[in-house]
N, C-alpha and C positions, 0 to 999 in steps of 0.2 A: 520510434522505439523498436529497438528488436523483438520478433515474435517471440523468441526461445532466448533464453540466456546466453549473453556474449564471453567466453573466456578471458581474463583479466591475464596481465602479465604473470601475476604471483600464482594464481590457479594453473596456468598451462605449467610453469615451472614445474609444480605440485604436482601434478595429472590431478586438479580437483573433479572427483567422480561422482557424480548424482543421481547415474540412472545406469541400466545393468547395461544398455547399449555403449553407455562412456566406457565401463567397465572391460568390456570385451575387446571395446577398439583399443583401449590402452593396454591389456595384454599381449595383441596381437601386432599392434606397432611396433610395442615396444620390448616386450617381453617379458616386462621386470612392473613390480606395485611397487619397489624401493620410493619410499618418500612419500605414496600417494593418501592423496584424504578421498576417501569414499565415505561419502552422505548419506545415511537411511537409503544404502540400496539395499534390497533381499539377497544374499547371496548364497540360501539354503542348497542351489542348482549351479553353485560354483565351489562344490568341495574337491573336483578333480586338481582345480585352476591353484586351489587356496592350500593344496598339501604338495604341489612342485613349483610353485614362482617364488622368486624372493618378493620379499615382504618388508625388507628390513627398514625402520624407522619409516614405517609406513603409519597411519592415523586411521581404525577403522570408527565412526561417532551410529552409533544407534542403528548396526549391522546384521537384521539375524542371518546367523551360519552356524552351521554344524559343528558340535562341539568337539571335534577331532580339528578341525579349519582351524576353529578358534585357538586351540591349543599350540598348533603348529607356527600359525603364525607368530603369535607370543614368541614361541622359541626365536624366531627369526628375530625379534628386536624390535616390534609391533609393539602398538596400543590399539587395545580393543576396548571400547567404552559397549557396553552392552543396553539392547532396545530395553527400553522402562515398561515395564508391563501395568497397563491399569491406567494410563494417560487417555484426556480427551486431544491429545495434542503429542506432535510427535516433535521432545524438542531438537533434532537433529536434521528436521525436514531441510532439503535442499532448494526447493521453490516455497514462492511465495503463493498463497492461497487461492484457488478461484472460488467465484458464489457456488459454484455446484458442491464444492468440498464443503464449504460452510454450513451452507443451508440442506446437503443431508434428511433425509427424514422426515423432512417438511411437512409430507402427507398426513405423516403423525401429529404437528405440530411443534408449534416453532422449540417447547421445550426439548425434544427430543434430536436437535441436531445436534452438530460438534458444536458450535459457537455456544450456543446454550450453556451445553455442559461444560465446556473450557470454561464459561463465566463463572457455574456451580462450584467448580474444581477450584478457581482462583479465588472468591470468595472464601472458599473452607478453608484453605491452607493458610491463605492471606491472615484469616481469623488466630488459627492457632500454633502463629509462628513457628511452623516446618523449613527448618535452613535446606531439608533437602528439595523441596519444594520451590524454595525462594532463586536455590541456583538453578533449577531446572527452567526456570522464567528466565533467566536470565542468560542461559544456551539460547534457549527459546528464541529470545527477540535477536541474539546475536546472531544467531542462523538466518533468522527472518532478514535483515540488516546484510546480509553479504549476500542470500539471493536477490533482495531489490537493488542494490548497488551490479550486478551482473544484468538483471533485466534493464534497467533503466540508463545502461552503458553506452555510449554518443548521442541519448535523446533529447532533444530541446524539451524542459520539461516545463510546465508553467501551472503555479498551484492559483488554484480556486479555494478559497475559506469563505465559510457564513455560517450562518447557526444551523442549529439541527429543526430550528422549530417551525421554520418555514414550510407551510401545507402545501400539498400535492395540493390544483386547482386554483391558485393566487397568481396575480399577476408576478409578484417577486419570482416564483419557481417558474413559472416558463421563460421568463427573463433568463435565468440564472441556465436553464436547459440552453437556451439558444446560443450563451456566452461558450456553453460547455462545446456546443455543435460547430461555431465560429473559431473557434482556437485547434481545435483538431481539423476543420477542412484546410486550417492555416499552415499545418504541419507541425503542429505543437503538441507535445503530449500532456495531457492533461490527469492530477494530478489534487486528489482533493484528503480531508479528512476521512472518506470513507463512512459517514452514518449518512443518515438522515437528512431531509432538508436541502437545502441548502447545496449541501455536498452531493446529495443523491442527484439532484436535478442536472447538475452540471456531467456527472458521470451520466448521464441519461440524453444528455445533449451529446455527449462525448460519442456514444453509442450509437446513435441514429444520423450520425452523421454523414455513414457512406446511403443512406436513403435518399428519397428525393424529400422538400422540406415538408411537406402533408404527413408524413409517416408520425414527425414530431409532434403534431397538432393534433394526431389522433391518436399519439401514444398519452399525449397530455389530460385529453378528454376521458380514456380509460382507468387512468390514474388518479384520476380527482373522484371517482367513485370510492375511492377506499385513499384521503386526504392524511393520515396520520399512524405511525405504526402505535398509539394509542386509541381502544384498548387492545387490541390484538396485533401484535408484530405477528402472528400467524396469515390473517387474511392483506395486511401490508406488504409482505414479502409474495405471496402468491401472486398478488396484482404484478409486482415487477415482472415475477417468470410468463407471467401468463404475456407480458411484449415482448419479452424476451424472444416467447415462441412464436410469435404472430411475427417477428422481424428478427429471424435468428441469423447470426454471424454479424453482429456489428462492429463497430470500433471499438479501438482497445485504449483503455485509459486505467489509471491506477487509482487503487482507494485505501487509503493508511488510518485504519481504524485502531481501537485498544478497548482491549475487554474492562480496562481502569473505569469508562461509563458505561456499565453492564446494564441501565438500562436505553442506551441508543446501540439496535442493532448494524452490523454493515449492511452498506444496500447493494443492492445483485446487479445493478450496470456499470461497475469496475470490472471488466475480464481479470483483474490483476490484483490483490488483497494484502499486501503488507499488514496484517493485523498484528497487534503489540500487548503485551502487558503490561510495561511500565510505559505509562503517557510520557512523564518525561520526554525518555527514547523517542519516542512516536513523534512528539510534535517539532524539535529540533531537526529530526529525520526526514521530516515531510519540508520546514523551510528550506533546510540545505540543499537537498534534492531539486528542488523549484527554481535551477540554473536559470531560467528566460524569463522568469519576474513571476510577481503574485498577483494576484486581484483578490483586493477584498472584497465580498458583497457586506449589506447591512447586517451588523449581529452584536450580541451583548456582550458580555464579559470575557468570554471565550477570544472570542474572534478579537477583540481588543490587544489582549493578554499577545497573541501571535502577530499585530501589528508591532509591536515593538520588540519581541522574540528576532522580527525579522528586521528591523532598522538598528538592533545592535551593531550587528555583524556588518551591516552596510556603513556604517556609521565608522566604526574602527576598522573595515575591510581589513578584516579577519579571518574573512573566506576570499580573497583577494579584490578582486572590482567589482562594487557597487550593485545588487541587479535590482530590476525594475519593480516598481510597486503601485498599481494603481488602486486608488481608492474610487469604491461609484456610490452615489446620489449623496450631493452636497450636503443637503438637507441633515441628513443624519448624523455624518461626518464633521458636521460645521455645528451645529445647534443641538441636538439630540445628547450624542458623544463626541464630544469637541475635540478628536484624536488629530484631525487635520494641522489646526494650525502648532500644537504640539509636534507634531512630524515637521511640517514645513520650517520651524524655528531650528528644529533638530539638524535640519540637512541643510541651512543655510549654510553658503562658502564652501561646502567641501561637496566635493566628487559626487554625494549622493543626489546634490540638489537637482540635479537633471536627470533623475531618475525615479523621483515621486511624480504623481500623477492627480488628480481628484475629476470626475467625470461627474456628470449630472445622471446618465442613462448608460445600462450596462451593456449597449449596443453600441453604444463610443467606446469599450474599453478593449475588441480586440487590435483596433487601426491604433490605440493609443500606443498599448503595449510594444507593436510591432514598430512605431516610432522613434521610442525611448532606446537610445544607446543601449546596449545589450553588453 
């Protein structure tokens, strides 16, 4: 996975601008904004730049500048869409979120970060059908959607799904940690829903993966102290920062959450946050993303709902060929939730069939993954 976002053909085309350093360097290369989209950069300290370059059919999204800039460039043949004032959430952001942006103010508690209050915010508006509100969600996730489509540009990516209900201190969540640490020493980026559970573990395995393997065993024992962000997602999320800082700089993995279940927090060992408003969006965006195949772990209705989300598309190769899907502990899969042999009759005779998987132990499923046709 690239550290920083990789420029796409149609962005370089563009000069897609995100940060004031893009900003400067495409002035200065080039000479000219003609055409360019700059993203929620500040350009308050770029009013010399903004009253002698052309500008023409340039796209500024959620820019403050000086209202002489602003003016000037208009003339030129500009769009200037102006910053929303009174947002927990900036919808023209050009990166996708880290835990430190989210969880903000922590100190204070968990109500008082941005995520909280994004959730506050979507709630209200949600309630009293604001069209201006509903497109601002909808910038929102599009923004969100073309920066993880830049970060996650040539990565092998492979999604982990489970439920969120899975406690810190069970044998499932170390499990689930260890798949997450095994797939990234594997070279895989990993790639989950982004809450709780389940998902946290795997980002947590993800994490501690450039450590030696004790780090994990002792991140896991500190975490089982505080098993559930019920009732306080305040002292649940502390737990996370507080390995974070005992093991800081780990690996980087993605976590694609949506404020739609406002109450499962994102967990803080994704370096990389795709967070969504409309699940929808979110959960389509997380299978398609998951190029190198999925692992299911055990989970209920959710995690069901996204096994067949993801054997559509494999099914009619509709996102072209087939990718990999492994399902772990028979048990569940076969008697619990009977989703196996429903999949296995599904992908009988076509291209998918050598591309499901069912494993007994979720320590079979990165040699599995890595097996299956790709």
């Amino acid at each position: 996975m690239h550290p920083t976002p990789a420029r796409t053909d149609r962005a370089a085309h563009h000069h897609e601008i995100e940060s004031l350093a893009e900003f400067d360097e495409v002035v200065a290369e080039h000479g000219t904004l003609s055409r360019s989209r700059v993203q929620a950069v500040d350009l308050t300290a770029r009013t010399d730049v903004l009253l002698s370059v052309d500008a023409s059919d340039a796209v500024f999204l959620g820019c403050p500048m000086d209202p002489e800039a602003a003016a000037r460039v208009r003339a030129c043949g500009a769009l200037v869409f102006p910053p929303v004032p009174g947002l927990p959430v900036d919808p023209y952001r050009g990166f996708v979120y880290t835990p430190d942006e989210l969880f903000a103010s922590l100190d204070e508690g968990y109500e008082a970060t941005p995520d909280a209050r994004a959730y506050t915010w979507f709630q209200r508006t949600k309630s009293d059908g604001d069209i201006h509100a509903s497109m601002l969600r909808a910038i929102h996730d599009d923004a969100v959607s073309d920066a993880l489509d830049e970060l996650l540009a040539g990565a092998r990516v492979v999604g982990v799904m489970g439920g969120h209900a899975m406690e810190r201190g069970t044998a499932g969540y170390a499990g689930a940690a260890r798949l997450g640490r095994e797939l990234t020493r594997a070279g895989f980026t990993v790639a989950t829903g982004g809450g709780p559970g389940a998902m946290e573990a795997a980002n947590l395995g993800a994490y501690l993966a450039p450590f030696e393997d004790g780090a994990l065993t002792e991140a896991l024992r500190l975490l089982a102290k505080t098993p559930s962000f019920r009732p306080s997602v305040s002292d649940w999320a502390r737990a996370a920062f507080e390995v974070r800082d005992r093991w800081p700089g780990g690996g980087a993995s993605v976590g694609i959450p949506t404020w739609f279940y406002g109450h499962e927090p994102p967990n803080a060992f994704a370096a990389h946050i795709a967070k969504y408003f409309a699940n929808a969006t979110r959960e389509d965006g997380l299978l398609a993303r998951s190029t190198a195949g999925v692992v299911f772990l055990p989970g209920a209705a959710g995690t069901v709902q996204e096994v067949f989300d993801n054997a559509t598309p494999n099914y009619y190769e509709s996102r072209g060929e087939p990718t990999p899907m492994v399902l772990v502990d028979r048990a569940h899969w076969t008697e619990r939730l009977p989703v196996w042999p429903l999949l296995r009759a599904l992908a009988r005779e076509r291209p998918m069939e050598a591309r499901i998987a069912l494993v007994d132990r979720i320590e079979e499923a990165p040699e599995v993954l890595k097996r299956i046709p790709g």
